[in-house]
N, C-alpha and C positions, 0 to 999 in steps of 0.2 A: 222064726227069728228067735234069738236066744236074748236073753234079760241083759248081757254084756254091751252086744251089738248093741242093741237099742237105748239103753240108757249113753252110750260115746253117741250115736246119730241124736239123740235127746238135749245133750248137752253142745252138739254143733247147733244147734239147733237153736238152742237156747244164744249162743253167740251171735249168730245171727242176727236172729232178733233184736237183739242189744243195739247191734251193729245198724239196724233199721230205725230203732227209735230215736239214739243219739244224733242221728242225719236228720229224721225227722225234726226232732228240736232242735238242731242248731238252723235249716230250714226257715224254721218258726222265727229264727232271732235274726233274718237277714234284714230287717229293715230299723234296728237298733244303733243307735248310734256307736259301741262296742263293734261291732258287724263294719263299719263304714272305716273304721281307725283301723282295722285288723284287716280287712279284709284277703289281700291275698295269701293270710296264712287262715283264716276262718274259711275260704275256697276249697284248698289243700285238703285240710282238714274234712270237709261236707262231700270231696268228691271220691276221698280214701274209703269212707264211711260207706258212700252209694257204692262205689265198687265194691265192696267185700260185701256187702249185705248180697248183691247180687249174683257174687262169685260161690257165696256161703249156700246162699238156695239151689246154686246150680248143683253145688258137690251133692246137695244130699238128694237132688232130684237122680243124679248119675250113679251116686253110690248104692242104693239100695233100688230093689226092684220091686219092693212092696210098697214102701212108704214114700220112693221116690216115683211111681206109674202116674201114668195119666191121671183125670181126675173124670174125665166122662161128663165133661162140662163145656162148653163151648167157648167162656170167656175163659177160665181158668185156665185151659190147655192152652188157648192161646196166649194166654202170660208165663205158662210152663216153657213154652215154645221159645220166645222171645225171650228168655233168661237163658236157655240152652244155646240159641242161634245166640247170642252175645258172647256168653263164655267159649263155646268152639269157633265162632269164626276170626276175634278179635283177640282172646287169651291164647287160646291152647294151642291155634295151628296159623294164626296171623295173616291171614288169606290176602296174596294179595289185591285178586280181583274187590273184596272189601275197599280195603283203604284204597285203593281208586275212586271209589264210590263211597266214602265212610258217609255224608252228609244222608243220602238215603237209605244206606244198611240202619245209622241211628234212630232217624224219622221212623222207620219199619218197626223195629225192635227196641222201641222209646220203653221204656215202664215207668207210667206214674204213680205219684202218691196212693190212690187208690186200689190200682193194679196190685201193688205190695202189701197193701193192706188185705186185699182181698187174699192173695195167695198167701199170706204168713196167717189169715184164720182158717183157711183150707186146711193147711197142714197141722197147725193146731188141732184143730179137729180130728185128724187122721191118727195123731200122735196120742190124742186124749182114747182113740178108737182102738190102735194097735194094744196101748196099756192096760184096758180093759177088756178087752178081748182074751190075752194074753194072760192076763192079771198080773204084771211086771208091780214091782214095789214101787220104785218111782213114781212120784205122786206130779206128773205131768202139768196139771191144773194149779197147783201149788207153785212148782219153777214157774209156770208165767205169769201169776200173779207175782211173786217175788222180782223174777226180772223184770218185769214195769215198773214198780215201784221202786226198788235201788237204782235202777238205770236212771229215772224222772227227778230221785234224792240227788245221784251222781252226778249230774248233769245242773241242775240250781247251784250247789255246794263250786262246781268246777266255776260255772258262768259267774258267780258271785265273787269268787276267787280268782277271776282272768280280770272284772274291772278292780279289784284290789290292787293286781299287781302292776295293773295301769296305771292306777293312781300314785305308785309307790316308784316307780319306775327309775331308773338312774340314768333312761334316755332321755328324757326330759330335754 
């Protein structure tokens, strides 16, 4: 793999994740009274976020054959599986035998919170593995410390600034 590749699969990667956290916190805020006055745009919002987190892990599980391979784990692969079976049957080729049956293809191919959590440190790991194997410059361990931290900043700053503009509002 060359230092190029990997740093663009690094930085989707990095989006992702972003894309994971900010779902997870807003998540976190459904039971906020903000969350109850907004809510079918705070839904919009949480369910863009879950899909592209989920569409972001699929690309780079499909793009790449080193970083995106199996994992040789039982739970893992099958939360690799179910991100796959989601993006190909539902995005990429719209099956319609699926959507006949969407209630149990979803049931099947659910990913929860931990699911996510578990496969974005898999891949962390893989990522933190590839760079130093390689010895790529990109400091791997560094973007996900930074992207936690901006995304967690981002994300207070934004929520402190949605009930502002509540309060401030000219619908009143």
């Amino acid at each position: 793999m060359d230092e190029f590749k990997f740093n663009e699969l690094t930085n989707e990667f990095m989006t992702t994740y972003r894309q994971f956290l900010l779902c997870a916190y807003m998540h976190k805020d459904v039971t906020s009274e903000i969350y109850h006055r907004n809510k079918p745009t705070w839904d919009i919002i949480i369910r863009s976020l879950d899909l592209n987190s989920v569409l972001g892990l699929a690309k780079i599980f499909e793009k790449d054959k080193d970083i995106g391979r199996p994992f040789n784990d039982t739970k893992l692969d099958s939360i690799r599986g179910r991100i796959l079976n989601f993006r190909s049957e539902l995005i990429a080729h719209f099956d319609l035998d699926t959507l006949r049956n969407l209630d149990v293809f979803l049931k099947e191919n659910r990913i929860y919170g931990p699911d996510g959590l578990s496969i974005i440190e898999a891949l962390k790991n893989r990522f933190l593995s590839f760079q130093k194997s390689y010895k790529f410059k990109i400091d791997v361990d560094n973007l996900f410390r930074q992207t936690t931290n901006e995304t967690v900043g981002d994300f207070n700053k934004w929520f402190s600034g949605f009930s502002q503009m509540e309060e401030n509002s000219i619908l009143k």
